[in-house]
Structures are given as C-alpha cells and as structure tokens.
PDB file with SEQRES, HELIX, SHEET and CRYST1 records, atoms N, CA, C and O in Angstrom:
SEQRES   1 A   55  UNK UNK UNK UNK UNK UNK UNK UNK UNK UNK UNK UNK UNK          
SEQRES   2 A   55  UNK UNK UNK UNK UNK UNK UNK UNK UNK UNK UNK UNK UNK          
SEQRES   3 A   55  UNK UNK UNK UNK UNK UNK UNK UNK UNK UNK UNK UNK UNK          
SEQRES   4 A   55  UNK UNK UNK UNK UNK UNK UNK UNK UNK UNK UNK UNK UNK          
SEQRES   5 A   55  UNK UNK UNK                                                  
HELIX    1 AA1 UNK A    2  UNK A    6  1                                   5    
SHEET    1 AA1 3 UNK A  21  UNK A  25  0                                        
SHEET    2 AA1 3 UNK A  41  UNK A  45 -1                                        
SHEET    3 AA1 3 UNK A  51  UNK A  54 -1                                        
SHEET    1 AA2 2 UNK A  28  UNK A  30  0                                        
SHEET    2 AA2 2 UNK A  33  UNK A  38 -1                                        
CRYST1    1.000    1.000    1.000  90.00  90.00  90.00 P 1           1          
ATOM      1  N   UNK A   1     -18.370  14.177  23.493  1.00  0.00           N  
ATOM      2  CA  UNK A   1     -18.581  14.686  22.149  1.00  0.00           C  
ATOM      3  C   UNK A   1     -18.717  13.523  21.163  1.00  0.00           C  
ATOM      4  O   UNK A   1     -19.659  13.547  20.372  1.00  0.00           O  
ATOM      5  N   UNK A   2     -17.681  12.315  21.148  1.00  0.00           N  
ATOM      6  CA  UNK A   2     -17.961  11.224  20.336  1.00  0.00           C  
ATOM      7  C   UNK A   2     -19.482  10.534  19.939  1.00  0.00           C  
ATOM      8  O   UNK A   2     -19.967  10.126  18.884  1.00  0.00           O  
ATOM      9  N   UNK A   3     -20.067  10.643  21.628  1.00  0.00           N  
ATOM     10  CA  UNK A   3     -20.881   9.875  21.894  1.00  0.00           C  
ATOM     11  C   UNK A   3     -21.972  10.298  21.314  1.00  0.00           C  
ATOM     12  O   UNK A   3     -22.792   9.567  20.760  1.00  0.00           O  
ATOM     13  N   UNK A   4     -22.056  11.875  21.443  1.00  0.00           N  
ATOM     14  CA  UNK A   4     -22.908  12.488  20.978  1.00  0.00           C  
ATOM     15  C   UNK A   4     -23.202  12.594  19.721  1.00  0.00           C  
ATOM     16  O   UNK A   4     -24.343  12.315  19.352  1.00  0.00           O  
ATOM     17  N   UNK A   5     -22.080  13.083  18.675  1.00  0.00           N  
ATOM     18  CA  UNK A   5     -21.581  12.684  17.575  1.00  0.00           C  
ATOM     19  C   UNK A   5     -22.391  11.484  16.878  1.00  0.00           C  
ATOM     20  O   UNK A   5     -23.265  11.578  16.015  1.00  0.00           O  
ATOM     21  N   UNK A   6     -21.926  10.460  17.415  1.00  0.00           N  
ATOM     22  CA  UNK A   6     -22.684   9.175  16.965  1.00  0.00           C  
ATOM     23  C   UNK A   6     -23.877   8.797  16.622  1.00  0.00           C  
ATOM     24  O   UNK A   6     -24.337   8.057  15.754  1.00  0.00           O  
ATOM     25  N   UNK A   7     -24.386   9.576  17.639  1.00  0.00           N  
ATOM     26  CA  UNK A   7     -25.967   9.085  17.262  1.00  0.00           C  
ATOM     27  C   UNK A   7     -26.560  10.325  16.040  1.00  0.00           C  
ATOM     28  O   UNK A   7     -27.563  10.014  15.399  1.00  0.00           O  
ATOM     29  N   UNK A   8     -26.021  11.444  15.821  1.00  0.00           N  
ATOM     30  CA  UNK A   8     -26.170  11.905  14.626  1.00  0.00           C  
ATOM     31  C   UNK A   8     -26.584  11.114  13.247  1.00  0.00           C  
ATOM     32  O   UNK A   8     -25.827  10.295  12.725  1.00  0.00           O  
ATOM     33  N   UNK A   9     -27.365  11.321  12.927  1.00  0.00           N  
ATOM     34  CA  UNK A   9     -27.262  10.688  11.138  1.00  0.00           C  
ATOM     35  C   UNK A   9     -27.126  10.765   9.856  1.00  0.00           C  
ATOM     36  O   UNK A   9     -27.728  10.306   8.886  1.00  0.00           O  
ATOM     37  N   UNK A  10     -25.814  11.732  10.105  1.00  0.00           N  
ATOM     38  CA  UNK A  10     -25.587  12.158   9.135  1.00  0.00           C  
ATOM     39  C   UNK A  10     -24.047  11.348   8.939  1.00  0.00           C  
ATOM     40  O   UNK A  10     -23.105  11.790   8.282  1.00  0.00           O  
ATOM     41  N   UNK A  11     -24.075  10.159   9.633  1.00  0.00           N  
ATOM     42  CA  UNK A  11     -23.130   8.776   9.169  1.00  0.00           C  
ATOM     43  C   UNK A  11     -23.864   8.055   8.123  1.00  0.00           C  
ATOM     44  O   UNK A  11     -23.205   7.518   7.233  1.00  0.00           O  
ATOM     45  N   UNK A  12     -25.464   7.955   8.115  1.00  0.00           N  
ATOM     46  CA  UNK A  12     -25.717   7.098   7.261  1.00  0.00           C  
ATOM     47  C   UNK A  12     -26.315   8.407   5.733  1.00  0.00           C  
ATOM     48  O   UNK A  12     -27.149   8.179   4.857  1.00  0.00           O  
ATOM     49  N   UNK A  13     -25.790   9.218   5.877  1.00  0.00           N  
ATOM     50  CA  UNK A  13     -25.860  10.225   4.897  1.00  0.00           C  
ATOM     51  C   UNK A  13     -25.399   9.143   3.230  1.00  0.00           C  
ATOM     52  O   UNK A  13     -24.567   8.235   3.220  1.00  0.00           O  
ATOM     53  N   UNK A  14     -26.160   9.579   2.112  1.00  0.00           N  
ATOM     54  CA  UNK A  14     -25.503   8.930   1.120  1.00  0.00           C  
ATOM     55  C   UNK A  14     -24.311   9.976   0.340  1.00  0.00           C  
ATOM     56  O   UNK A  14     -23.749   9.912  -0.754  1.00  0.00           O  
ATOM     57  N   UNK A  15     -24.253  10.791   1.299  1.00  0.00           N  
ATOM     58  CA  UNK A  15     -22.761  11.424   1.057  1.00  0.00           C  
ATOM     59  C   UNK A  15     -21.204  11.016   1.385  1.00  0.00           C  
ATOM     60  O   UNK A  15     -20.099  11.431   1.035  1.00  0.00           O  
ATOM     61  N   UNK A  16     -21.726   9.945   2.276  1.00  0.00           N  
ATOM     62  CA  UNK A  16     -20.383   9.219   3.011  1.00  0.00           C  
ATOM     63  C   UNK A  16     -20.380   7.883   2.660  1.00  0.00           C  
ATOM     64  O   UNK A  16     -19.736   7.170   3.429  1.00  0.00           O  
ATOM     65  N   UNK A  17     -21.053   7.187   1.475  1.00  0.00           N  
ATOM     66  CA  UNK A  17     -21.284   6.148   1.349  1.00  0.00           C  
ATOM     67  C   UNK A  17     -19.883   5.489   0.828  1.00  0.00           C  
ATOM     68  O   UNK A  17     -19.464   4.362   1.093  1.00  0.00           O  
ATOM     69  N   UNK A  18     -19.328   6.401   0.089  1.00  0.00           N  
ATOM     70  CA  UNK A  18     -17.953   6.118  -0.266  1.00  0.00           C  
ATOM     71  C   UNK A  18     -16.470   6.404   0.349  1.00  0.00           C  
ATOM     72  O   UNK A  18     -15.313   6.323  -0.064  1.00  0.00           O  
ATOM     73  N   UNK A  19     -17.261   6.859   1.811  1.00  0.00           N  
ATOM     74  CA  UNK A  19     -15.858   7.127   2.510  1.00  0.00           C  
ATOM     75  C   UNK A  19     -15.207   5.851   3.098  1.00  0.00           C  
ATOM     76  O   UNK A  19     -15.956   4.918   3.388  1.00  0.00           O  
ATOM     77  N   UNK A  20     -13.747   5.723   3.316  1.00  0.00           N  
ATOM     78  CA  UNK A  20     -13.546   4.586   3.722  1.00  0.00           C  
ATOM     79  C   UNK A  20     -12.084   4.973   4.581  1.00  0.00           C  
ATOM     80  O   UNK A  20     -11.513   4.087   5.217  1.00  0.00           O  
ATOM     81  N   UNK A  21     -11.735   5.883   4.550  1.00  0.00           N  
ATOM     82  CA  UNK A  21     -10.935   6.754   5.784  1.00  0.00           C  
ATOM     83  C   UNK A  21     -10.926   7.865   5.888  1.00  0.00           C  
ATOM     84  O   UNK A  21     -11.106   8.804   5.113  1.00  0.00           O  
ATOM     85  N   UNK A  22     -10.484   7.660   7.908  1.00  0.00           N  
ATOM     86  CA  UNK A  22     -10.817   9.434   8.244  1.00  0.00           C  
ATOM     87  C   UNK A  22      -9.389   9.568   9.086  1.00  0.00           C  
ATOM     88  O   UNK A  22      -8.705   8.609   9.443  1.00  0.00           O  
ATOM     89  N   UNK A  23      -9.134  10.763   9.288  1.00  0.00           N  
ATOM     90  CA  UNK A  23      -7.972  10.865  10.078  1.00  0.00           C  
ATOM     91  C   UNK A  23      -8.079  11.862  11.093  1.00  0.00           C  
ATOM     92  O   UNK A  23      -9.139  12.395  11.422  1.00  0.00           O  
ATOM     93  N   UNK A  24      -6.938  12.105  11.589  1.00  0.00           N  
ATOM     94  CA  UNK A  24      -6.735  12.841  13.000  1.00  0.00           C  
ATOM     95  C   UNK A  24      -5.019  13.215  13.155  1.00  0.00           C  
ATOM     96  O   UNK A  24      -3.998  12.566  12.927  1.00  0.00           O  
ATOM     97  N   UNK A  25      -5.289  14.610  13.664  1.00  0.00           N  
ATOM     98  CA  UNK A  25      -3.722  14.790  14.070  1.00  0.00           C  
ATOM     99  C   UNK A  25      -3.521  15.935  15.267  1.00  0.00           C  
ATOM    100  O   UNK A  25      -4.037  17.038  15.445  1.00  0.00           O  
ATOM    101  N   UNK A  26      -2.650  15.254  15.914  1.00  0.00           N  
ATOM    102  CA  UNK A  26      -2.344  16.182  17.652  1.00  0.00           C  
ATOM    103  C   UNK A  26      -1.119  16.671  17.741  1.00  0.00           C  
ATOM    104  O   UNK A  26      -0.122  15.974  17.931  1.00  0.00           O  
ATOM    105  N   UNK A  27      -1.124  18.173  17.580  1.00  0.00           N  
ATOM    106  CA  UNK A  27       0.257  18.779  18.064  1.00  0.00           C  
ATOM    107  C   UNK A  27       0.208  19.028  19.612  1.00  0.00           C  
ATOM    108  O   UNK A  27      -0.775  19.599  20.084  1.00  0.00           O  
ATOM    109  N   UNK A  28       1.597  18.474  20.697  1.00  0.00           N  
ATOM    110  CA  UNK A  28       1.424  18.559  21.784  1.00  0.00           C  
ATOM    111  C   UNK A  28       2.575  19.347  21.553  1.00  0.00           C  
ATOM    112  O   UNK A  28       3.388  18.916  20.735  1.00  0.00           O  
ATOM    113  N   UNK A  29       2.863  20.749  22.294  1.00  0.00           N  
ATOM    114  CA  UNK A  29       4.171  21.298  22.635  1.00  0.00           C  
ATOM    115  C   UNK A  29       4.406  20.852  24.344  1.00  0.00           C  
ATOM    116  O   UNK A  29       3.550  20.380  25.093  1.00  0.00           O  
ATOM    117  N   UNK A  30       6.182  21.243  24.740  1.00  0.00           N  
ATOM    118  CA  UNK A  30       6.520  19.900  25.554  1.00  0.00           C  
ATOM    119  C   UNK A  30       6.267  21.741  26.537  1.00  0.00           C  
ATOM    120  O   UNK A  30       6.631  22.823  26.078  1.00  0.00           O  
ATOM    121  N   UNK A  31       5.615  21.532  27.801  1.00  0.00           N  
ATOM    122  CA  UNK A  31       5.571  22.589  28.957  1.00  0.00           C  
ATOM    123  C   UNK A  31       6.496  23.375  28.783  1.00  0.00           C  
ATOM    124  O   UNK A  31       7.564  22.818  28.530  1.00  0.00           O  
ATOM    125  N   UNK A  32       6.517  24.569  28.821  1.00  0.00           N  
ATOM    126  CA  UNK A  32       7.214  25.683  28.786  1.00  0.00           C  
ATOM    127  C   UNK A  32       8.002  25.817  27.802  1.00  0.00           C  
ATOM    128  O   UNK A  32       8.781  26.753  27.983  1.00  0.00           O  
ATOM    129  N   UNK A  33       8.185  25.091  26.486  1.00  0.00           N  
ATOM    130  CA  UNK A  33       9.188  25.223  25.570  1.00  0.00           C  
ATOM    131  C   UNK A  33       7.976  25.214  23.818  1.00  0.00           C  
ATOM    132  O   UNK A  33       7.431  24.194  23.395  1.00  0.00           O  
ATOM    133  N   UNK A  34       7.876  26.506  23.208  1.00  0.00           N  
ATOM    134  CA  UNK A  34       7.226  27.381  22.640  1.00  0.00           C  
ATOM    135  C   UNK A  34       7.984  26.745  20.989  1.00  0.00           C  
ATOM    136  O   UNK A  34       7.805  27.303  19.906  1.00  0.00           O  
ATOM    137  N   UNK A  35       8.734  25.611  21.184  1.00  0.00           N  
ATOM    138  CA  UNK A  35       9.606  25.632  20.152  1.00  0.00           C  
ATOM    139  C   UNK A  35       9.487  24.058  19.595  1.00  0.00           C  
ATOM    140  O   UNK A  35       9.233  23.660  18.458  1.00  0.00           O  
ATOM    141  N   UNK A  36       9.812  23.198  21.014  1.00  0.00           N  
ATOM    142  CA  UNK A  36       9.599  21.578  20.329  1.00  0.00           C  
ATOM    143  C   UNK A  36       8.245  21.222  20.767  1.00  0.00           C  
ATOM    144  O   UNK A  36       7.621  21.334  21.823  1.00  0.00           O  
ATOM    145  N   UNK A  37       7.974  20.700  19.462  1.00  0.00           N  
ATOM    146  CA  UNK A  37       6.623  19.695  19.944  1.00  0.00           C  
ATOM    147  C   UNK A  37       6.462  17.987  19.256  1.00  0.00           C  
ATOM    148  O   UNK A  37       7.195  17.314  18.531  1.00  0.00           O  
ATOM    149  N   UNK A  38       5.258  17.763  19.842  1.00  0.00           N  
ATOM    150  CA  UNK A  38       5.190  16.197  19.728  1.00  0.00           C  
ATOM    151  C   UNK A  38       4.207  16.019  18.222  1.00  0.00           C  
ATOM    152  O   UNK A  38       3.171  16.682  18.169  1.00  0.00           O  
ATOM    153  N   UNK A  39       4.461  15.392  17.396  1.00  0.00           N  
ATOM    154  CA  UNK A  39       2.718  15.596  16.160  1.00  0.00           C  
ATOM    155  C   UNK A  39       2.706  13.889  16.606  1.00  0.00           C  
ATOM    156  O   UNK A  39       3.546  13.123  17.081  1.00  0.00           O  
ATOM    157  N   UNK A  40       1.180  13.763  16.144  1.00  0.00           N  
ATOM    158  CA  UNK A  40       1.059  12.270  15.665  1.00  0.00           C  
ATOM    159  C   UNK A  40      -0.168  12.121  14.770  1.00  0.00           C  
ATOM    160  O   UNK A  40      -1.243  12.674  15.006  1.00  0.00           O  
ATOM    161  N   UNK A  41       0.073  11.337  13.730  1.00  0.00           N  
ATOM    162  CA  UNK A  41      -1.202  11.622  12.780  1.00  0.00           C  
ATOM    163  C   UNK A  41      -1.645  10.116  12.914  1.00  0.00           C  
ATOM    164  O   UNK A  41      -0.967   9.261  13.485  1.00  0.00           O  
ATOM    165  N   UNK A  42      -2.888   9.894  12.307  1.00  0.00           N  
ATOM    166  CA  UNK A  42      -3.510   8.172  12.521  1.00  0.00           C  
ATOM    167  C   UNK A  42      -4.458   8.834  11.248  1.00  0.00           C  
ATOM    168  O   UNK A  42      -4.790  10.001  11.042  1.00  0.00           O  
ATOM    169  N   UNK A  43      -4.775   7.455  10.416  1.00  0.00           N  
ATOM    170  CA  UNK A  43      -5.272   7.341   9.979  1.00  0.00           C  
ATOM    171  C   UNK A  43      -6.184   5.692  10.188  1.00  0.00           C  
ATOM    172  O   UNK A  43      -5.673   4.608  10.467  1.00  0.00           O  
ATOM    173  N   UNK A  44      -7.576   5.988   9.952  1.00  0.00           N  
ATOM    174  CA  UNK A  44      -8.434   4.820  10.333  1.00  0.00           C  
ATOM    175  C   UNK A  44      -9.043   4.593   9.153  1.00  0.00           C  
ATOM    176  O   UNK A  44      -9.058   5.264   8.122  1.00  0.00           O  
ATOM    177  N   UNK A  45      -9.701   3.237   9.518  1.00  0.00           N  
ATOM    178  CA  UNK A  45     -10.549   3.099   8.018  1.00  0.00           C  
ATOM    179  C   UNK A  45     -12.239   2.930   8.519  1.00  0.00           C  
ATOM    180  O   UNK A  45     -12.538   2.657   9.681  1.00  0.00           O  
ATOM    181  N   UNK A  46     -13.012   3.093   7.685  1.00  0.00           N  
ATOM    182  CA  UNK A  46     -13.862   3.667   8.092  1.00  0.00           C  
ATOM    183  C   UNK A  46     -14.875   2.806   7.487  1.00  0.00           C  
ATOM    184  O   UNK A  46     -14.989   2.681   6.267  1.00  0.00           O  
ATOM    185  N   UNK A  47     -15.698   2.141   8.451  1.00  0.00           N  
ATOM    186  CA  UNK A  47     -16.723   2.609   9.732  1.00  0.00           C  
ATOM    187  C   UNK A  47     -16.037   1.855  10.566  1.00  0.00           C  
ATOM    188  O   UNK A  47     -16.135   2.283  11.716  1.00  0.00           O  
ATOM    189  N   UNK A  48     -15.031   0.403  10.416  1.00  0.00           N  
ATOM    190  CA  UNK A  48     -14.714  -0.152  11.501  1.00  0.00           C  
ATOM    191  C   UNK A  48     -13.298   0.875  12.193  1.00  0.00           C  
ATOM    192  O   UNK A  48     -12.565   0.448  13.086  1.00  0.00           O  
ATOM    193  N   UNK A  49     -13.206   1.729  11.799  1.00  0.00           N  
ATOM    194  CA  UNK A  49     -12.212   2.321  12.529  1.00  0.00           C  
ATOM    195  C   UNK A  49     -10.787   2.139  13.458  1.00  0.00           C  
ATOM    196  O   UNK A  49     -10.285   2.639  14.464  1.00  0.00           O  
ATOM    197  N   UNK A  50     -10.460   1.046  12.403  1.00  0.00           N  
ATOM    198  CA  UNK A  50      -9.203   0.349  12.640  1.00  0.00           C  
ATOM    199  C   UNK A  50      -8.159   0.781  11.849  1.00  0.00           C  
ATOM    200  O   UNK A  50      -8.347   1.101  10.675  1.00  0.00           O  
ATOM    201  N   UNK A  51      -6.790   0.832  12.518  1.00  0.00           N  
ATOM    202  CA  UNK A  51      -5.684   1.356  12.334  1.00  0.00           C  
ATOM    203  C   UNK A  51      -5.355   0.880  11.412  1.00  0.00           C  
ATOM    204  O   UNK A  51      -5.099  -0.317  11.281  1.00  0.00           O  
ATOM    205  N   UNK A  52      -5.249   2.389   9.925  1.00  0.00           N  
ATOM    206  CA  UNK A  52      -4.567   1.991   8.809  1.00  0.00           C  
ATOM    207  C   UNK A  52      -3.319   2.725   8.780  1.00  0.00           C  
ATOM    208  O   UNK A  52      -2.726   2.494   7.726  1.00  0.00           O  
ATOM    209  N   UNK A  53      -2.701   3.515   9.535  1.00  0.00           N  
ATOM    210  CA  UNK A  53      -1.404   4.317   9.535  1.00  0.00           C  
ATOM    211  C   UNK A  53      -1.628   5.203  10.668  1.00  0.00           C  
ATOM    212  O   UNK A  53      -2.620   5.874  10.956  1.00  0.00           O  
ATOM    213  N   UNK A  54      -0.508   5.071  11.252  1.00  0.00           N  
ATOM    214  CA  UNK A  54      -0.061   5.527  12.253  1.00  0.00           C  
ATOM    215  C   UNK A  54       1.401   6.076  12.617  1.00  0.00           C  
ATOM    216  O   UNK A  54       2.261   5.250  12.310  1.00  0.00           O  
ATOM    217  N   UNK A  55       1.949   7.334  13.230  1.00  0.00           N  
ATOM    218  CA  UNK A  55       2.943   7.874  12.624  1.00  0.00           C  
ATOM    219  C   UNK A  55       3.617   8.395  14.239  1.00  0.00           C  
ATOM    220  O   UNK A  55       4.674   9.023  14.294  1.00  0.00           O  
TER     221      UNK A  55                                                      
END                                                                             
C-alpha cells in the first residue's frame, strides 16, 4: 500500500506544500484480554519522515 501510495501525486499537490508533519497511531489489544491494550503514537516530519515524537 505505501508503495503504491507513493507514486500517487497528490504529494506534490500545492495543498501539502505547507505540511511538515504527519502522524500515526496503533491500538494493539494483548490476545484474549478485551480490556488492556498497547497504543503508540509517532509523529514524523514531513517529507523526510524522521522521528519527531514518539510515545
């Protein structure tokens, strides 16, 4: 999906000209337990997509 993603061009859109981070976040619940789970959020900066927060 990334890969695919990528070659899209609607990165060089002049709608994103001012973006400069994107983020992401994963709830994992732990096997069979409906109650605890894992989060982790990241935030990158954008286009080089290097770690600006990480949690």
């Amino acid at each position: 999906e990334q890969a695919r993603l990528r070659q899209k061009d609607w990165q060089r859109s002049p709608d994103f000209s001012g973006l400069e981070r994107v983020g992401g976040v994963d709830l994992s619940f732990i096997k069979g337990d409906d109650i605890n789970a894992c989060a982790h959020l990241v935030v990158l900066t954008y286009p080089h997509m290097k770690v600006h927060i990480s949690t």
